[in-house]
KOLDRENVEX-755957 format. One line per 3 residues: their letters; for each residue x, y, z of C-alpha. Coordinates in steps of 0.1 Angstrom, whole numbers, plus 5000, padded with zeros to 4 digits. Last residue first. Layout:
N
a) X Y Z  ...
END
This chain:
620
xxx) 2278 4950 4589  2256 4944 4559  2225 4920 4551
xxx) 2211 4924 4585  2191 4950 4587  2176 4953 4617
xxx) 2141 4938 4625  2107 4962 4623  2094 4963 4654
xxx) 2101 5002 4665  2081 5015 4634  2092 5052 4625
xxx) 2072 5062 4598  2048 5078 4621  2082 5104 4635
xxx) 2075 5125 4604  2106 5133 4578  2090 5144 4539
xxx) 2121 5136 4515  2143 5163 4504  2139 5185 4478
xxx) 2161 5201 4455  2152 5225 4426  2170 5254 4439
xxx) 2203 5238 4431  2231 5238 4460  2265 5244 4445
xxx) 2282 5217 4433  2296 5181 4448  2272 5162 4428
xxx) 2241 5146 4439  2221 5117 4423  2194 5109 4457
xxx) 2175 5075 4461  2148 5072 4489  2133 5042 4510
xxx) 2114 5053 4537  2135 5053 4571  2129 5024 4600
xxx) 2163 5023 4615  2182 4989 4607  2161 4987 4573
xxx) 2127 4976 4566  2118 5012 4566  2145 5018 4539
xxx) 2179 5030 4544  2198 5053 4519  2228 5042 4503
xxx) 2217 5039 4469  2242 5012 4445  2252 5029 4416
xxx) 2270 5057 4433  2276 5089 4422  2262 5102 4390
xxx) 2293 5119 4375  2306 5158 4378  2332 5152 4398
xxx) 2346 5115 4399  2374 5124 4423  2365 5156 4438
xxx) 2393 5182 4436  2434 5175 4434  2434 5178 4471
xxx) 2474 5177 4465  2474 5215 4446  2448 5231 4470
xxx) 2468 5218 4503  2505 5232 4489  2478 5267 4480
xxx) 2471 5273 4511  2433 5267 4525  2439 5237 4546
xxx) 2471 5260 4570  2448 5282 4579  2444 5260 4604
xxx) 2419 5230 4614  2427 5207 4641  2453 5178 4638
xxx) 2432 5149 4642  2431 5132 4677  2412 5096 4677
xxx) 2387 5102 4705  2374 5072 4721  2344 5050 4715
xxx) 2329 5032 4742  2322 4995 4741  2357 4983 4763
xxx) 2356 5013 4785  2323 5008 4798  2322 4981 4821
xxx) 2361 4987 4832  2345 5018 4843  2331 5006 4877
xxx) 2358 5013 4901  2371 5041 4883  2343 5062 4875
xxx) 2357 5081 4845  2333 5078 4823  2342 5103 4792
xxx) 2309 5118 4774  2277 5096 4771  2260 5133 4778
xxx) 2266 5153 4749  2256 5186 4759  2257 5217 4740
xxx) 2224 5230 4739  2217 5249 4769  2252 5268 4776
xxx) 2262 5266 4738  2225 5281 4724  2223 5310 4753
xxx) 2263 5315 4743  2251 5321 4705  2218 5341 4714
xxx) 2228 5372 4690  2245 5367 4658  2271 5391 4652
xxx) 2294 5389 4613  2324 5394 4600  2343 5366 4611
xxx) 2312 5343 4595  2322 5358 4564  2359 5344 4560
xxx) 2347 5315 4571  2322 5308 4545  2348 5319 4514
xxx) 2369 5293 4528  2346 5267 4536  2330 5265 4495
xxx) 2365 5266 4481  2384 5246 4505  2364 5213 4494
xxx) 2340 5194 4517  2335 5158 4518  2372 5154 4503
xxx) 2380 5129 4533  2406 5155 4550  2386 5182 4541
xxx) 2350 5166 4561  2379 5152 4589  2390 5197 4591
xxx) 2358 5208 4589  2342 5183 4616  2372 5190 4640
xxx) 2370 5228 4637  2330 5226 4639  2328 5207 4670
xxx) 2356 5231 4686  2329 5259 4675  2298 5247 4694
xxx) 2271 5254 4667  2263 5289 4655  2287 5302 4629
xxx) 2292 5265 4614  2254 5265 4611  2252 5297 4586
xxx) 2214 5292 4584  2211 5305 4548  2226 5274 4537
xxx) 2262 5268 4530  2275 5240 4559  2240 5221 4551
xxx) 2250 5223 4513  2283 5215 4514  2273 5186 4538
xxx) 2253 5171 4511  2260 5136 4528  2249 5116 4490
xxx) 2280 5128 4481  2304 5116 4502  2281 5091 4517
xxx) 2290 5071 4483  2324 5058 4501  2303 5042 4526
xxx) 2312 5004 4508  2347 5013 4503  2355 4976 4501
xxx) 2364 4974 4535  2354 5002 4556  2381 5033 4556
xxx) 2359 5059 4548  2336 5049 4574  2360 5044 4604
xxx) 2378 5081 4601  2344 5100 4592  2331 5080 4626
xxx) 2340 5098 4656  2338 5135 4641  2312 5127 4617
xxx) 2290 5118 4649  2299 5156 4662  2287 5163 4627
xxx) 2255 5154 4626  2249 5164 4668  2256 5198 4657
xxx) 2235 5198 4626  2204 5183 4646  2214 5210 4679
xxx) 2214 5238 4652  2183 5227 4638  2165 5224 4674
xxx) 2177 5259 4678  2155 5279 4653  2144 5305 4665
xxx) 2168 5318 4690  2197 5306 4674  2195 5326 4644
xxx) 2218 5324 4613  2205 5348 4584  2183 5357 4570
xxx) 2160 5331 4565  2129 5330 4541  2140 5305 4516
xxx) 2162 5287 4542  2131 5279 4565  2112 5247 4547
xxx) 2135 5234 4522  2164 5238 4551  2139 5220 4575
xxx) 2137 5189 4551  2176 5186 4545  2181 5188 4583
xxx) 2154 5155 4584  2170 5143 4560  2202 5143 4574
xxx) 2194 5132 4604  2180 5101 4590  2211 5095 4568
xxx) 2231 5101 4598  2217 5072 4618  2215 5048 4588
xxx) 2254 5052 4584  2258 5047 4621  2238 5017 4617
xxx) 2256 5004 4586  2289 5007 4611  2276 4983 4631
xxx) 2274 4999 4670  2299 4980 4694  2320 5015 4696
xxx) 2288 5032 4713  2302 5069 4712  2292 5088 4681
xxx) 2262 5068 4676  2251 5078 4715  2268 5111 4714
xxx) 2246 5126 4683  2212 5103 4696  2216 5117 4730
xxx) 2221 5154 4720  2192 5153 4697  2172 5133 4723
xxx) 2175 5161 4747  2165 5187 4722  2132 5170 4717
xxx) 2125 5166 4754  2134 5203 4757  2115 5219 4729
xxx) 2083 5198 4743  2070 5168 4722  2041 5181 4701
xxx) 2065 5186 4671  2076 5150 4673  2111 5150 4655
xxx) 2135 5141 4683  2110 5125 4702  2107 5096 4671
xxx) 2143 5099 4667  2148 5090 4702  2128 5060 4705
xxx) 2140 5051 4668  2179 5053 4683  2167 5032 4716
xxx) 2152 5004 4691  2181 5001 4674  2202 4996 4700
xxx) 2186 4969 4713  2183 4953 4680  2221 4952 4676
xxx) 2224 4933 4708  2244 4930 4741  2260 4966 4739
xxx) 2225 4984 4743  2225 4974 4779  2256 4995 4786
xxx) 2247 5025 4768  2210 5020 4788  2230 5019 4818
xxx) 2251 5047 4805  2225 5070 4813  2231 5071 4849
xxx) 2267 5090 4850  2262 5122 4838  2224 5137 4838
xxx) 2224 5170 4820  2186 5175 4825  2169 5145 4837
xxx) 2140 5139 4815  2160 5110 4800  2173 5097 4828
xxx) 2138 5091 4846  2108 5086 4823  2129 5074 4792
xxx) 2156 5056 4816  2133 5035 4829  2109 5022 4797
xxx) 2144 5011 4777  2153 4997 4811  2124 4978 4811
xxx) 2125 4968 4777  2158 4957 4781  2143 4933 4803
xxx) 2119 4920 4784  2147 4914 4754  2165 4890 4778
xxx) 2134 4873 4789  2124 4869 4754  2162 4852 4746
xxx) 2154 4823 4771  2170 4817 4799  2196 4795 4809
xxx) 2223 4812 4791  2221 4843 4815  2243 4865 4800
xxx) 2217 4895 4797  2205 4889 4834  2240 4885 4849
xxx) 2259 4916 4830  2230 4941 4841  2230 4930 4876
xxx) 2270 4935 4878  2263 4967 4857  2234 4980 4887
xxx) 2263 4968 4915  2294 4991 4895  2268 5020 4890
xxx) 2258 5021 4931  2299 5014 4937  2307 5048 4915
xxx) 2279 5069 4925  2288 5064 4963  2324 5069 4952
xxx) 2309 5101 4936  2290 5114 4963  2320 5108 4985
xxx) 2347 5126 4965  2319 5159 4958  2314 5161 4993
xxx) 2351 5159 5003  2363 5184 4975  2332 5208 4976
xxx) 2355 5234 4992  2383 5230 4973  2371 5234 4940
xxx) 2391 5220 4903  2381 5241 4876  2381 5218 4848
xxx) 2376 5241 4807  2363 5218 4779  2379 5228 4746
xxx) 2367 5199 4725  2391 5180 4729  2400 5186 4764
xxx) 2368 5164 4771  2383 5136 4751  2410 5136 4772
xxx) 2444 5142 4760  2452 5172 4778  2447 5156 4813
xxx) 2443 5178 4838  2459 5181 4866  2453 5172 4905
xxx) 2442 5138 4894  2417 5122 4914  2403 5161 4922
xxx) 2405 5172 4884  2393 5144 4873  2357 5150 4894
xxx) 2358 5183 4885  2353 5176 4852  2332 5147 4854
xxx) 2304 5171 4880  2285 5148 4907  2258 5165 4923
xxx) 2234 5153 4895  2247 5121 4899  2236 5114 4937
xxx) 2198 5123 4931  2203 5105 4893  2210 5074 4917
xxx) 2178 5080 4933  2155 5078 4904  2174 5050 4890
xxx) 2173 5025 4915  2130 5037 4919  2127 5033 4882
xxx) 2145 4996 4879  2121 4986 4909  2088 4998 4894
xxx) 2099 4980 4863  2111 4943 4880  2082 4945 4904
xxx) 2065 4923 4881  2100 4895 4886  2093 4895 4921
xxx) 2113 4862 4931  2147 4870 4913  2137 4909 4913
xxx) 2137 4910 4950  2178 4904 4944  2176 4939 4931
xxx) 2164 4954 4964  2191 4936 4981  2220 4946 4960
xxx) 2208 4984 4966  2199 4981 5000  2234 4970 5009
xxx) 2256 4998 4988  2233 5026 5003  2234 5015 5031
xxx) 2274 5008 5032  2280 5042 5010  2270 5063 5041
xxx) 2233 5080 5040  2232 5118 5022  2213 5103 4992
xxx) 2187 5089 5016  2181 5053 5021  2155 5035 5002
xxx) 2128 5026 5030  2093 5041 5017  2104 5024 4982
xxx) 2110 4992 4993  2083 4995 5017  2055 5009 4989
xxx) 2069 4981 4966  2061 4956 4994  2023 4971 4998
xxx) 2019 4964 4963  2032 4927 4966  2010 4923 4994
xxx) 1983 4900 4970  2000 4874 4963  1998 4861 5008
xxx) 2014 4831 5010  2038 4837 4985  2047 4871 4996
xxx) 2057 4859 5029  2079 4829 5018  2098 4854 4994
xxx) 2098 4876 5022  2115 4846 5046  2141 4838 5023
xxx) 2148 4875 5014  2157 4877 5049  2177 4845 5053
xxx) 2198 4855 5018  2207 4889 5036  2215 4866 5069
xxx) 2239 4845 5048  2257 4878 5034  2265 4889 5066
xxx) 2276 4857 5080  2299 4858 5051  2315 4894 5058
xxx) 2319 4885 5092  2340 4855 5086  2360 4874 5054
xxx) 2366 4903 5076  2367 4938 5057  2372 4966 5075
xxx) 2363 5006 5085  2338 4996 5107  2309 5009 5089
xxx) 2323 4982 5063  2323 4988 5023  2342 5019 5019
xxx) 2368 5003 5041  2373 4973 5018  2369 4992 4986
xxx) 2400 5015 5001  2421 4983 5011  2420 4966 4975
xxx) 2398 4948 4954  2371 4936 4981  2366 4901 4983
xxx) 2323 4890 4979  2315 4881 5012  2293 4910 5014
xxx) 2274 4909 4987  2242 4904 5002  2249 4937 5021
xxx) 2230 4936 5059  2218 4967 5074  2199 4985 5051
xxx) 2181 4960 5036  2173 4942 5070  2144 4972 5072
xxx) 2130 4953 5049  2120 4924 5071  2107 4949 5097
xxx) 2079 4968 5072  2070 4936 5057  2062 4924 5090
xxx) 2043 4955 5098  2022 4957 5062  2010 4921 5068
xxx) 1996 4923 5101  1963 4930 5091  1961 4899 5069
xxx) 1955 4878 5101  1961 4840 5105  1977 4838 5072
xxx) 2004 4868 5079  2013 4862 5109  2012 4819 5102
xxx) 2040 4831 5077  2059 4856 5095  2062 4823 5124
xxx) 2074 4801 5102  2100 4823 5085  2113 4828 5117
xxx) 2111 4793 5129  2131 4783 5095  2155 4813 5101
xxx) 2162 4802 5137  2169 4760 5123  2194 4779 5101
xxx) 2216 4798 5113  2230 4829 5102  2216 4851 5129
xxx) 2184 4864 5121  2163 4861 5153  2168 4898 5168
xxx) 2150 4923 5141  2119 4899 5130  2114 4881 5167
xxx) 2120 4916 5183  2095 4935 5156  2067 4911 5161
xxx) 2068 4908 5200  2067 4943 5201  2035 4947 5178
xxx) 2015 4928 5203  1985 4949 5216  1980 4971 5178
xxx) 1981 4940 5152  1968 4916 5178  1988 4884 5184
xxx) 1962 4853 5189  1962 4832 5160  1998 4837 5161
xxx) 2006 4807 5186  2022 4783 5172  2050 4803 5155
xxx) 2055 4814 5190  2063 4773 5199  2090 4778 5166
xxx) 2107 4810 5180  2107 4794 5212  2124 4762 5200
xxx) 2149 4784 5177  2159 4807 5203  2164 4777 5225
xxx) 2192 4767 5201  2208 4796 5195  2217 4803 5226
xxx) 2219 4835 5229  2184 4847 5245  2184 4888 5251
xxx) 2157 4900 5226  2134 4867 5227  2140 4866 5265
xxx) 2131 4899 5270  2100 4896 5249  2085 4868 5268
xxx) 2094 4882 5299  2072 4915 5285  2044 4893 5278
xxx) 2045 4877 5311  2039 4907 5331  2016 4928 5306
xxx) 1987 4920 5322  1957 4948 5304  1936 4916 5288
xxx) 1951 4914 5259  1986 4911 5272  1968 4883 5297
xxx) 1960 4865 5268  1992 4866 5253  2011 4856 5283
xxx) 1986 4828 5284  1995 4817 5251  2032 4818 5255
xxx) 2023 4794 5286  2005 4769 5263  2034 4767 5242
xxx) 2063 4765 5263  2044 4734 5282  2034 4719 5246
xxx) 2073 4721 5237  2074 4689 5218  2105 4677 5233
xxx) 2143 4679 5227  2147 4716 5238  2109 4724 5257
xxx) 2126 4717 5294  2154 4742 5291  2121 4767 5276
xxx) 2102 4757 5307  2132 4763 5327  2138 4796 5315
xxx) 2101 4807 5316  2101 4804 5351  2067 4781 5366
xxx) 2047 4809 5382  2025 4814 5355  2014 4776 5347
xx) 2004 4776 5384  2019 4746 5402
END
């Protein structure tokens, strides 16, 4: 009997428990006669690939096609590709092992058909979560997390098995052929679901493309930028405020955001939209911590490997977060990541610093890294204290340096011209806000000396008039902690703030609506803020300032500076550019007076920054 008239059925029947040469040699004639314009066998062949259930003879065919990729052609026999890739994942095991066999004789036999098998294994990314079987917390993370609505545990694990199948066979892929690892990161990124896409793609290709990290650890870069760029697609339609007002219904009047005077309007009509972008938001964030937490407490790695990978975040959120303007959600990665060591955050603070003062950096860049290094030291609650300290001494000088350059010619506050300072003072003593309380109250009153060696009378009394411009909740918290520590006396705010009533400076809601922006403000994602809530730095409420400081009761118990008139302190509390934040070594002997004319502050440029000097380590 004819080879071709002998039913595939019983060939296959007869192939299970033998060495399937029959199966074999009539696959190749179906692919023969596919080449040669007969497509009457090769479509049987398909059909029974797409329809077969028995695991078992999918397995033995799967295996004799393995056999036989010499002759597929890239163009004649793409079907047969994509059935065997999209049908023959099923969880078990002999199937994936003829799967994997036959994408890696594809792939050897004939490099053109590289690009399409890549293309149908990642398609699986989508489709099935490797983190499936992991329990959902409750009945809403369960239905968020199913198209159907539930969680099975049974279902849930087969899922996850084929995931772990798929990456299986791509890992074996790649190895047998280095070189595709390019064309990969062009199908990861080609199939990244769009932001609009329900949270279960957009939760399973997530965990999947960071798994490819594991066995692409070179793609780790390109794949920590691609996550981020398209989660900043989903934040950026996400507002906090209005966010807590739709969980809530009311506002909270002890949030942080309250105090500072932050207005919520809660919106009806972006209600649903804006609840499923952010629970999309919310689960995306909770998966990129999870992968966060298990790199950096990875005890079986060395310390290098830990430090390489902050790198690359480092490197990701400076060309996407960074540049992002008003971002709310995605910079907290690199908050996150700088929790694990000192050094880490160190090296984000001189990357800022350094843009921050770079004059051939745009105006926007540099403002955006003034309003990230102000909420960074202000928030990060794991940050030494002597870093903080070293953080404000740099901004400081450089404020110091820009009064000895513009006050002599200055008329005045202005906004317009001279912004960037404005954003520099603001972001100074938004951080004095957080911290006043923690650094006057360090053991041994080792900051104690920053009350002089601050020179806030002097920034709050230069020709500049910052308290008139900067956001003024900021400068009724700062005034009142900067009284409350003896920073500032009565005498040199009172007279101020009696002026700045008098006065109109143009540009001072352009400055607040562009400038004002500390973005590692409240997280309130609730699923995944149990990451961030135990390093982030809450608001300690201080009554606010009255007229109430300036009455003669408050005069009387101030009792003026202690030590007024003297030298300071012995020891200098300035850094050095061995120090936890690269600064020259300087030594200022101030008093609490009236700025002198003869001052000058040290010369700031972002080349004495040096990102590999070590911290500091002799205080804490």
């Amino acid at each position: 009997m004819a080879m071709h008239a002998v039913p595939l059925s019983a060939l296959l029947t007869q192939a299970v428990g033998s060495d399937g040469t029959a199966l074999q040699a009539w696959i190749l004639l179906a692919l023969n006669k596919k080449r040669d314009g007969d497509g009457t066998l090769f479509q049987q062949l398909v059909e029974k690939i797409e329809r077969n259930t028995d695991l078992v003879e999918q397995a033995v065919l799967v295996t004799c096609l393995s056999r036989c990729t010499a002759s597929l052609q890239i163009r004649k026999n793409d079907e047969i590709t994509l059935v065997v890739l999209q049908r023959c994942f099923r969880a078990n095991t002999p199937l994936t092992a003829a799967v994997e066999a036959f994408a890696v004789n594809c792939v050897s036999v004939n490099a053109d058909l590289l690009v399409s098998i890549l293309h149908e294994l990642v398609k699986h990314f989508v489709k099935y979560d490797l983190l499936a079987a992991t329990p959902p917390k409750n009945e809403a993370e369960a239905a968020g997390r199913s198209a159907r609505g539930v969680w099975r545990p049974e279902e849930a694990a087969e899922e996850a098995q084929i995931a772990r199948d798929v990456h299986r066979v791509v890992q074996r892929v790649l190895e047998t052929f280095p070189t595709g690892t390019m064309s990969f990161l062009d199908q990861l990124v080609q199939a990244y679901p769009h932001r609009v896409k329900r949270l279960p793609e957009q939760r399973a290709y997530l965990a999947n493309i960071l798994h490819v990290i594991s066995y692409q650890p070179q793609l780790l870069t390109d794949i920590l930028r691609n996550v981020t760029d398209r989660l900043i697609k989903i934040d950026v339609e996400v507002d906090p405020q209005k966010l807590e007002a739709l969980h809530t219904g009311v506002i909270d009047v002890a949030d942080d955001d309250e105090m500072f005077g932050l207005e919520v309007e809660e919106t009806s009509e972006e209600r649903q939209k804006m609840l499923e972008n952010a629970e999309k938001l919310d689960y995306m964030m909770l998966i990129l911590l999870q992968f966060f937490r298990s790199i950096f407490e990875n005890k079986h790695v060395e310390a290098a490997e830990h430090d390489k990978f902050f790198e690359a975040v480092l490197v990701t959120f400076q060309a996407t977060v960074f540049t992002t303007f008003r971002s709310k959600y995605s910079q907290f990665l690199i908050f996150y990541g700088c929790s694990y060591r000192s050094n880490y955050s160190s090296q984000l603070l001189q990357s800022l610093f350094r843009t921050a003062v770079a004059k051939d950096q745009p105006d926007t860049q540099r403002h955006s890294a003034v309003s990230y290094l102000g909420s960074f030291v202000a928030r990060s609650k794991h940050l030494k204290l002597s870093i903080v300290e070293a953080a404000l001494q740099m901004m400081k000088s450089w404020i110091l340096e820009y009064m000895d350059k513009e006050c002599p010619d200055a008329q005045g506050p202005d906004p317009n011209h001279h912004s960037l300072f404005y954003s520099l003072v603001q972001s100074l003593f938004y951080v004095l806000c957080f911290r006043l309380p923690q650094l006057m109250g360090a053991e041994n009153g080792k900051f104690d000396t920053l009350k002089f060696d601050m020179r806030l009378d002097d920034i709050v009394r230069c020709a500049l008039n910052p308290l008139k411009v900067i956001d003024q909740k900021i400068a009724n918290k700062f005034m009142t902690l900067a009284v409350k520590h003896k920073f500032i006396t009565w005498k040199v705010l009172r007279p101020l703030l009696e002026h700045n009533k008098t006065i109109v400076v143009n540009g001072l809601q352009e400055f607040e609506d562009e400038h004002t922006f500390f973005p590692f403000d409240k997280y309130n994602l609730p699923h995944s803020r149990h990451f961030i809530d135990p390093i982030y730095q809450g608001w300690e409420e201080v009554s606010t300032i009255s007229d109430d400081i300036f009455s003669e009761d408050d005069v009387a118990s101030a009792g003026g500076w202690p030590g007024e008139g003297s030298e300071g302190a012995e020891e200098s509390i300035a850094m050095s550019l061995t120090s936890q934040l690269s600064l020259s070594d300087h030594h200022h002997s101030h008093h609490s007076g009236s700025p002198s004319s003869s001052w000058r502050p040290m010369s700031f440029s972002p080349n004495i920054l040096d990102v590999n000097n070590p911290l500091h380590r002799g205080r804490s």
